[in-house]
C-alpha positions in Angstrom: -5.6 52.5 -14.3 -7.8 51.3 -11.5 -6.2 49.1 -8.9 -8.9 46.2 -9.8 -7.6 46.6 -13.3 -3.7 46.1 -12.5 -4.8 43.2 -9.8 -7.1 41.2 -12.4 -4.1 41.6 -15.0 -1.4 40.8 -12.5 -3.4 37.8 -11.9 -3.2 36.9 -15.5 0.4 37.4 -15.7 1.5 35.3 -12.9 -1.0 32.5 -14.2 0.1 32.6 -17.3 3.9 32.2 -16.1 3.5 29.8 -14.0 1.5 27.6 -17.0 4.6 28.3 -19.2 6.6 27.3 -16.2 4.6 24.4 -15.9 4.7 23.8 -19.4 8.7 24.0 -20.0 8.8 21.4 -16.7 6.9 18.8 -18.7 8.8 19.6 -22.0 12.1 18.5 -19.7 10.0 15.3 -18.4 9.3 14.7 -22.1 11.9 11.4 -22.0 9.3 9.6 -19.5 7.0 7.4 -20.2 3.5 8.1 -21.5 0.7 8.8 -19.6 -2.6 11.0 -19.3 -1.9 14.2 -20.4 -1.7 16.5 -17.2 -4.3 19.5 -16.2 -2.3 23.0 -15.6 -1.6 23.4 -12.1 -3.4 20.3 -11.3 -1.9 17.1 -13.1 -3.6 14.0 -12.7 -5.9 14.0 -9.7 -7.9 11.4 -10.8 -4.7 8.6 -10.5 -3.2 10.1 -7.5 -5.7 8.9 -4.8 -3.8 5.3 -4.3 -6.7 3.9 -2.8 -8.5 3.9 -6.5 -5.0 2.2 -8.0 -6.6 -1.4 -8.0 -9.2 -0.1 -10.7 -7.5 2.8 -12.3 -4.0 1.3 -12.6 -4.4 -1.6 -14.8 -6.9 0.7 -17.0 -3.6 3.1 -17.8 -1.5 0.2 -17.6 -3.4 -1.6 -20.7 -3.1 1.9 -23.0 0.5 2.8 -22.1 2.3 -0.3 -21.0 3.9 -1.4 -17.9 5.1 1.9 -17.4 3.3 5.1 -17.3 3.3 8.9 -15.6 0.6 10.3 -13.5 1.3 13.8 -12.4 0.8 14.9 -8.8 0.7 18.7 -9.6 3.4 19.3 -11.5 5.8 16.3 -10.3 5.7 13.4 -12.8 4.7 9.5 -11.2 6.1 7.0 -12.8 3.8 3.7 -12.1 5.8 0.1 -12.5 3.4 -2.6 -13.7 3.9 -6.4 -14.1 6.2 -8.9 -12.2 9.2 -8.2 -14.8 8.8 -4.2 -14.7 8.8 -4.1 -10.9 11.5 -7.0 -10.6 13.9 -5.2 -12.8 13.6 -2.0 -10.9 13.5 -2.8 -7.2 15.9 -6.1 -7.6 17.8 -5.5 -10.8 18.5 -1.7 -10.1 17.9 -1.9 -6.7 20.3 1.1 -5.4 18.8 3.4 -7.9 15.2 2.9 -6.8 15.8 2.9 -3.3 15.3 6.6 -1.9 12.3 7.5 -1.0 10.4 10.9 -1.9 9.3 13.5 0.7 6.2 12.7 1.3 5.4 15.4 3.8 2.3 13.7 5.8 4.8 10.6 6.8 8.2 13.4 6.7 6.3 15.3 9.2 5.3 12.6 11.4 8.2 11.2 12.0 10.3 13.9 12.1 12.5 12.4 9.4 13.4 9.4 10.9 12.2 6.1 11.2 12.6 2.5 9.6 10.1 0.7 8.3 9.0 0.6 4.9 6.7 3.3 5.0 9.7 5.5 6.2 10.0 8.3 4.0 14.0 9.3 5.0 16.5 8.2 2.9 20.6 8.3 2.1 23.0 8.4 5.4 20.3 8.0 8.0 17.9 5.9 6.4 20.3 3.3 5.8 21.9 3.8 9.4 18.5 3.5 11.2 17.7 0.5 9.2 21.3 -1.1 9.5 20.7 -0.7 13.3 17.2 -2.6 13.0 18.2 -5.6 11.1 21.1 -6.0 13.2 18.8 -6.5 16.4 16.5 -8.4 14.4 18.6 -10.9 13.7 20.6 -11.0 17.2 17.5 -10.8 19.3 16.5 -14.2 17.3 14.5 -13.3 14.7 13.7 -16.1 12.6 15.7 -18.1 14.9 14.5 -20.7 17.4 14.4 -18.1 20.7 11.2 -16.4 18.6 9.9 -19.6 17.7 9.8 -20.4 21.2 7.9 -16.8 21.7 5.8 -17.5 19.0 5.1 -20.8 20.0 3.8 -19.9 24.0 1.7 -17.1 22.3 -0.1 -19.3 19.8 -1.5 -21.3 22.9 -2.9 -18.2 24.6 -4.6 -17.3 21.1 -5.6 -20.7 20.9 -7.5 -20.6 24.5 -8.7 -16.8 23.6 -10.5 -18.2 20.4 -12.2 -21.6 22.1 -13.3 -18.5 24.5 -16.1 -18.0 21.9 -17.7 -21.5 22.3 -18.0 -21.9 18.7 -20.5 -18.4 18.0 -19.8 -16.3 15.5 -17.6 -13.3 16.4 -15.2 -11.0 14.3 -11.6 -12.3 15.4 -9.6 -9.6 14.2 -8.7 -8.2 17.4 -8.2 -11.4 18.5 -5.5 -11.7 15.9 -4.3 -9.1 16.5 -3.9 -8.8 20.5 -1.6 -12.1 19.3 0.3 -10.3 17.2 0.7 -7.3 19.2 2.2 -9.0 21.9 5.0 -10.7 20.5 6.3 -7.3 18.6 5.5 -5.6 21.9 7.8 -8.0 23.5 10.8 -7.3 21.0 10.2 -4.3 21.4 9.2 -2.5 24.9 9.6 -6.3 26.7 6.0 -6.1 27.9 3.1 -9.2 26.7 -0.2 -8.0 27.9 -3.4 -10.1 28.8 -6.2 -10.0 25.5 -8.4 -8.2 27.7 -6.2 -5.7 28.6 -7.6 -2.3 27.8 -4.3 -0.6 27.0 -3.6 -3.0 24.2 -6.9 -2.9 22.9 -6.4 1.0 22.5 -3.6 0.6 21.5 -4.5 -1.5 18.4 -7.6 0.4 17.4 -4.7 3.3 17.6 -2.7 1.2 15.1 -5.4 0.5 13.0 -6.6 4.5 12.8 -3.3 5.5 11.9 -2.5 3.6 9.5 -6.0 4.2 7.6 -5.6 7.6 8.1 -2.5 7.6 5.9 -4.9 6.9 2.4 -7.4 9.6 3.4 -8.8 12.0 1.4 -7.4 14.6 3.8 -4.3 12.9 4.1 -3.5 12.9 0.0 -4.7 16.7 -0.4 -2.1 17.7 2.6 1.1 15.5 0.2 0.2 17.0 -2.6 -0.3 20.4 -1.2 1.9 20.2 2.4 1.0 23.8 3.2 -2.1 22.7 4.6 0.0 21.5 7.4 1.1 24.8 8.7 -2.7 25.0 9.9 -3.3 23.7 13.6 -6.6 22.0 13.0 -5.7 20.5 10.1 -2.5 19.2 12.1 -3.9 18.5 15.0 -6.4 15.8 12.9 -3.9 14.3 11.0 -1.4 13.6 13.2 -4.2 12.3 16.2 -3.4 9.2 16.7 0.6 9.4 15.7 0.6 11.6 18.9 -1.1 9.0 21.1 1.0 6.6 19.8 4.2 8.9 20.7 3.1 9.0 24.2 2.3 5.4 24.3 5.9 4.5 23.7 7.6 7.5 25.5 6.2 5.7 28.8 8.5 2.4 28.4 11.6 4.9 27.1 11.3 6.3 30.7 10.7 3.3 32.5 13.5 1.7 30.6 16.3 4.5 31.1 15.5 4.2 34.9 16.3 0.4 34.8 18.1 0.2 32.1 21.0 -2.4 32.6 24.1 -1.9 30.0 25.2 -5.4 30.7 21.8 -7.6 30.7 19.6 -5.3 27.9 16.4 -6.7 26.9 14.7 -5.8 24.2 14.7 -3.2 21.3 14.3 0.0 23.7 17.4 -1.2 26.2 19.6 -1.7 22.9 18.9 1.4 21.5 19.5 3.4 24.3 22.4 1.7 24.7 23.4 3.0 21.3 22.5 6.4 21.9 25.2 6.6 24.7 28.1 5.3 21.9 27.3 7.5 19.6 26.2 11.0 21.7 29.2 13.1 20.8 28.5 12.6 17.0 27.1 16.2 15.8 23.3 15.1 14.7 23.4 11.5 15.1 21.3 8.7 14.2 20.4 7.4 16.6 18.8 9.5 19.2 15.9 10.1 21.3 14.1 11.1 18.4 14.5 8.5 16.1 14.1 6.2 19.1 10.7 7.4 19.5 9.7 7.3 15.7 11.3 4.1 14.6 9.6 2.4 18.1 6.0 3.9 16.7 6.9 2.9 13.1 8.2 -0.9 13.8 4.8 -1.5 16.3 2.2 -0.1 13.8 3.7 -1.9 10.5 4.4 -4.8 13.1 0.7 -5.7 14.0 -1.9 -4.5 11.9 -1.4 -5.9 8.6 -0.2 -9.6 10.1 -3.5 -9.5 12.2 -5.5 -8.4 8.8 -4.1 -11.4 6.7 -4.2 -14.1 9.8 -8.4 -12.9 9.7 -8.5 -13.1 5.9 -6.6 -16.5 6.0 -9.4 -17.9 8.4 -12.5 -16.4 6.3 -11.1 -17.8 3.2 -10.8 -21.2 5.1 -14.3 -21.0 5.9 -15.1 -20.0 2.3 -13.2 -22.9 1.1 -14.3 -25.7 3.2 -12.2 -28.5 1.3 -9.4 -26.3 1.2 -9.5 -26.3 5.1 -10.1 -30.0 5.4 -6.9 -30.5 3.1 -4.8 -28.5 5.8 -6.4 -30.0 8.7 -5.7 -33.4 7.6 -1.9 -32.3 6.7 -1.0 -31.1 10.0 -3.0 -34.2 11.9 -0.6 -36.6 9.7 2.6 -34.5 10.7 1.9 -33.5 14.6 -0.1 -37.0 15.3 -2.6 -34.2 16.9 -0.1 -34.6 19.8 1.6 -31.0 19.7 1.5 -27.6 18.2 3.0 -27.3 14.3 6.4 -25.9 14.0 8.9 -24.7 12.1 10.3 -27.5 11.6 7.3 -28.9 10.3 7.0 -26.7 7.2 9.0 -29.0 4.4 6.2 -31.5 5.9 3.1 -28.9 5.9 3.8 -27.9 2.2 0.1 -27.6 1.3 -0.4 -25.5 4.6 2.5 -23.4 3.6 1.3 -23.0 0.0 -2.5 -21.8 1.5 -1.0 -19.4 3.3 0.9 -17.9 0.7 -1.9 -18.3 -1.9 -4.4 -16.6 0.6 -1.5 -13.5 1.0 -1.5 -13.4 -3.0 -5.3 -13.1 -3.3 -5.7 -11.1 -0.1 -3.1 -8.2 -1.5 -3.4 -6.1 1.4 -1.1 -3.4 -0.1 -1.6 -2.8 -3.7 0.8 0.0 -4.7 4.1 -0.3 -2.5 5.3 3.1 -0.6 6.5 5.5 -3.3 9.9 5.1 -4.0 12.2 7.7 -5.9 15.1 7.2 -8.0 18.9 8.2 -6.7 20.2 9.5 -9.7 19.1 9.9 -13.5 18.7 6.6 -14.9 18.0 5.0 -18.5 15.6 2.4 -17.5 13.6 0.1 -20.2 14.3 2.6 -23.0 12.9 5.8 -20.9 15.5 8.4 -18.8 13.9 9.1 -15.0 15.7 11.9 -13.6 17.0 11.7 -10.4 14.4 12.6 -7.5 11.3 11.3 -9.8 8.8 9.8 -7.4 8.1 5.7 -8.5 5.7 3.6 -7.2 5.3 -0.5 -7.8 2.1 -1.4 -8.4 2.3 -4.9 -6.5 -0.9 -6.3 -7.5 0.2 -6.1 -11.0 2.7 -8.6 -10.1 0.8 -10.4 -7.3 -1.9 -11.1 -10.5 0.5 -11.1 -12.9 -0.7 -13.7 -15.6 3.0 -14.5 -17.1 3.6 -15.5 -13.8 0.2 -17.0 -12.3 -1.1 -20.0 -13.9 -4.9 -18.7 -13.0 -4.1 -15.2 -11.5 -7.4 -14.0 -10.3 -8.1 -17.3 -8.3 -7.2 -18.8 -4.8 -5.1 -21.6 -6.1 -2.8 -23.0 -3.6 -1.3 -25.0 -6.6 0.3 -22.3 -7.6 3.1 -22.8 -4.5 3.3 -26.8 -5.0 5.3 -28.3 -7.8 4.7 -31.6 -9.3 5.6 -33.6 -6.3 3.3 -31.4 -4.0 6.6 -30.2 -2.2 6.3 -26.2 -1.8 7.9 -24.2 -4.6 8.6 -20.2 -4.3 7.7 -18.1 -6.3 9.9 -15.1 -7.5 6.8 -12.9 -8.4 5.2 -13.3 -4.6 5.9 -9.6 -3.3 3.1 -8.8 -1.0 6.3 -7.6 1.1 7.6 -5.4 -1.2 11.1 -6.4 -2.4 14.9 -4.9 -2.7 16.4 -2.5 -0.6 13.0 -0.9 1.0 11.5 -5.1 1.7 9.5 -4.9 5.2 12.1 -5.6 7.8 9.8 -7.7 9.6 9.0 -10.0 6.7 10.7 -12.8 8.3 9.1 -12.5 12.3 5.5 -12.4 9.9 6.1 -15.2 7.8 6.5 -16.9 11.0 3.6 -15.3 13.1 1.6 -16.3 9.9 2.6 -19.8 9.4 2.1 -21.0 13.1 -0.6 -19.0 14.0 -2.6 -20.3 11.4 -1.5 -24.1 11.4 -2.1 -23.6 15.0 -5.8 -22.5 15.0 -6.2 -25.1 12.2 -5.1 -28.0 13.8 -7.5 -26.8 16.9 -10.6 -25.7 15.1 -12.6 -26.0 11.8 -13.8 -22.3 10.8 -17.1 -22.2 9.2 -19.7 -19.5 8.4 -21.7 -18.1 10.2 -25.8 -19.4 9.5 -27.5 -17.8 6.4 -23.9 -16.2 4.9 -23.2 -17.8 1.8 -20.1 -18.8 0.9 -17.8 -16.4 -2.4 -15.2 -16.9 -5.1 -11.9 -15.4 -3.7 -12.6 -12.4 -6.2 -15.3 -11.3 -4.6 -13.5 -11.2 -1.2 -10.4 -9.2 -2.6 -12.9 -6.8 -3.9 -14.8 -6.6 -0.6 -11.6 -6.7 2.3 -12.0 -3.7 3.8 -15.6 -5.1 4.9 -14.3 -8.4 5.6 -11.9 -7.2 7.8 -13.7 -4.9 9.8 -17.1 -6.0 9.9 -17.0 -10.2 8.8 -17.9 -12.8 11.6 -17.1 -16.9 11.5 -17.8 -19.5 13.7 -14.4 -21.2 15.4 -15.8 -25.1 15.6 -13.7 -27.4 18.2 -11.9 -30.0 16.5 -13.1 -33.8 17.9 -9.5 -35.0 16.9 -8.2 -31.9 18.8 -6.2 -32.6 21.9 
């Protein structure tokens, strides 16, 4: 027999194994829900580029219900629609949905540590790195008044930045975002940098490339087929800006071991040093250099961009919605007297200003499909059995337009956040956060950022369009954000009433 002969049928035989192996690994998944049937070898790559899930997900979701599989390969998906689908998984059953897959893109970049929500660890050290986190949160005055204070003194500098543009029309995303970058920068390496500074600037186009990078085509072909990986060029694109990022934040780990003070620490970096000295004759701790360096990159990239993204989309949905703006505008001139800044204080009095904000967050939906989360052991959830491991992921626009939930889901309706007396109601079925165990860890210091940023720039300016743009229905921007982040101008108008 000629060796083409025995190599063509060798081929045969190991395809045709491996489709029976395929085949007897769906027959075992056959307690899942429904879905589109899979291609052998291939699954479903039609549904498993996340970036599509706003158009292909509620397609599947009408045919199969608020749960259905996708296949990456041969790995069943399991996709959570609808506010009372997600709800019961990531709050009712919150321990069994809260590990997190490998995803090898993100386990590779960090090493396996980190803690933010897009970490990919989980068990022991996931819940150690993130027990470590909260814990400084919340002494270092997280949603306390020492980071209102912070908050506060920043809001004036982006205040003075925006009345920089003498009313012209400019894009004011960086703007918003050289705000927001300093006051996580603060927490975190105790450094605030001037708006002009070109090592901030870099560093939040850096943000901004890394985290786009993360739905690239490239990027989803290396998850679902990690050996791509092992090649340099390939890892060397990838992982680009991850690596400038690394070396961004090694700088202030050095400077900060040389001065590092154990009894006066100061930020985020002095802490966890600090902590890395308690614990350094553990065998494979924690908390170490390495996850030092990955949580630090984690925390400042989830920490900047997508605060600075929904401060811009608040303020071109204001201009969208002149009478809207008026509304707020009039709201905080009745509470401040136009005398001082908003505060939090001020919110049970700013309740329509609260409720825009929210309502803009719920039509923006920055993040339709949460990270991928996997269950921890084989559960019996809503009449199906997920065995343990199965990759899930919440579909949060499903809930975030949810019409059980939303009175008129699909438009900007700050109503839906005011009861009948106008005082602000919340709502159970907001998530743009995520929600259980895996909920961003910085959803507090944003909801802050968010709320006096904007009231701030509100009370100061009216935002209008600029000349020959006309104005949209909120659908039309949700469908068009990427553009409207990156590329949409306004006009920042001085206030008369402003003082």
């Amino acid at each position: 027999m000629e060796l083409s002969t025995i190599l063509a049928l060798s081929l045969v035989l190991l395809f045709t194994v491996y489709i029976f192996l395929s085949w007897v690994r769906q027959h075992r998944y056959r307690s899942l829900p429904p879905g589109p049937t899979p291609i052998p070898l291939l699954g479903t790559p039609k549904y498993m580029h996340l970036n599509d899930a706003p158009k292909t997900f509620p397609e599947l979701s009408q045919k199969y219900g608020s749960m259905f599989t996708i296949w990456k390969m041969s790995e069943p998906v399991i996709v959570l629609c609808g506010y009372e689908t997600v709800k019961d998984a990531l709050i009712n059953h919150a321990e069994q949905f809260s590990a997190r897959p490998i995803i090898p893109v993100l386990y590779v970049s960090t090493k396996g540590y980190g803690e933010t929500k897009a970490s990919c660890i989980s068990g022991p050290r996931w819940r150690s790195l993130r027990r470590f986190t909260m814990t400084f949160l919340r002494n270092f005055g997280m949603g306390k008044k020492t980071m209102e204070m912070r908050v506060l003194a920043e809001s004036k500098y982006l205040v003075q930045a925006v009345s920089e543009t003498g009313g012209k029309p400019f894009n004011p995303v960086m703007t918003m975002g050289c705000a927001v970058g300093n006051i996580i920068s603060s927490v975190l390496l105790g450094e605030k940098f001037d708006y002009q500074d070109e090592k901030l600037q870099e560093f939040l186009l850096s943000t901004t490339r890394q985290i786009r990078s993360f739905s690239s085509v490239l990027n989803t072909v290396c998850n679902i087929v990690p050996i791509l990986l092992k090649f340099t060029i390939i890892k060397k694109k990838i992982f680009k800006e991850n690596e400038y990022l690394l070396k961004f934040v090694a700088k202030y780990i050095e400077q900060h071991k040389k001065t590092l003070n154990p009894e006066s620490p100061r930020d985020f970096i002095d802490y966890f040093l600090l902590k890395i000295k308690e614990v350094e004759h553990e065998i494979d701790p924690d908390i170490c250099d390495t996850s030092l360096h990955m949580v630090l990159v984690g925390l400042l990239t989830a920490g900047t961009e997508t605060t600075a993204f929904t401060l811009k989309f608040c303020l071109v949905l204001m201009a969208h919605y002149p009478d809207v703006q008026a509304k707020v505008q009039q709201e905080i001139d009745e509470v401040t007297k136009s005398l001082r800044s908003p505060e939090i204080m001020d919110k049970p009095q700013l309740a329509y200003t609260n409720a825009v904000i929210h309502e803009a967050q719920r039509v923006f939906d920055l993040v339709p499909t949460a990270l991928s989360h996997a269950v921890t052991e084989d559960i019996k959830f809503r009449g199906y059995t997920i065995p343990k491991g199965t990759t899930v992921i919440p579909f949060l626009t499903s809930v975030l337009q949810d019409p059980s939930q939303w009175e008129t889901p699909e438009v900007f309706n700050p109503q839906h956040f005011l009861n009948e007396d106008g005082q602000f109601r919340t709502r159970l079925a907001f998530m743009p956060f995520s929600a259980g165990k895996r909920v961003c860890p910085g959803e507090n210091l944003a909801r802050m950022e968010l709320f006096m940023f904007f009231s701030a720039l509100l009370q100061k300016f009216t935002f209008t369009l600029p000349p020959g743009t006309e104005r949209q229905d909120s659908k039309y921007l949700n469908l068009n954000k990427v553009e409207i982040i990156e590329s949409s101008q306004i006009c920042a108008v001085p206030r008369a009433l402003s003082k």
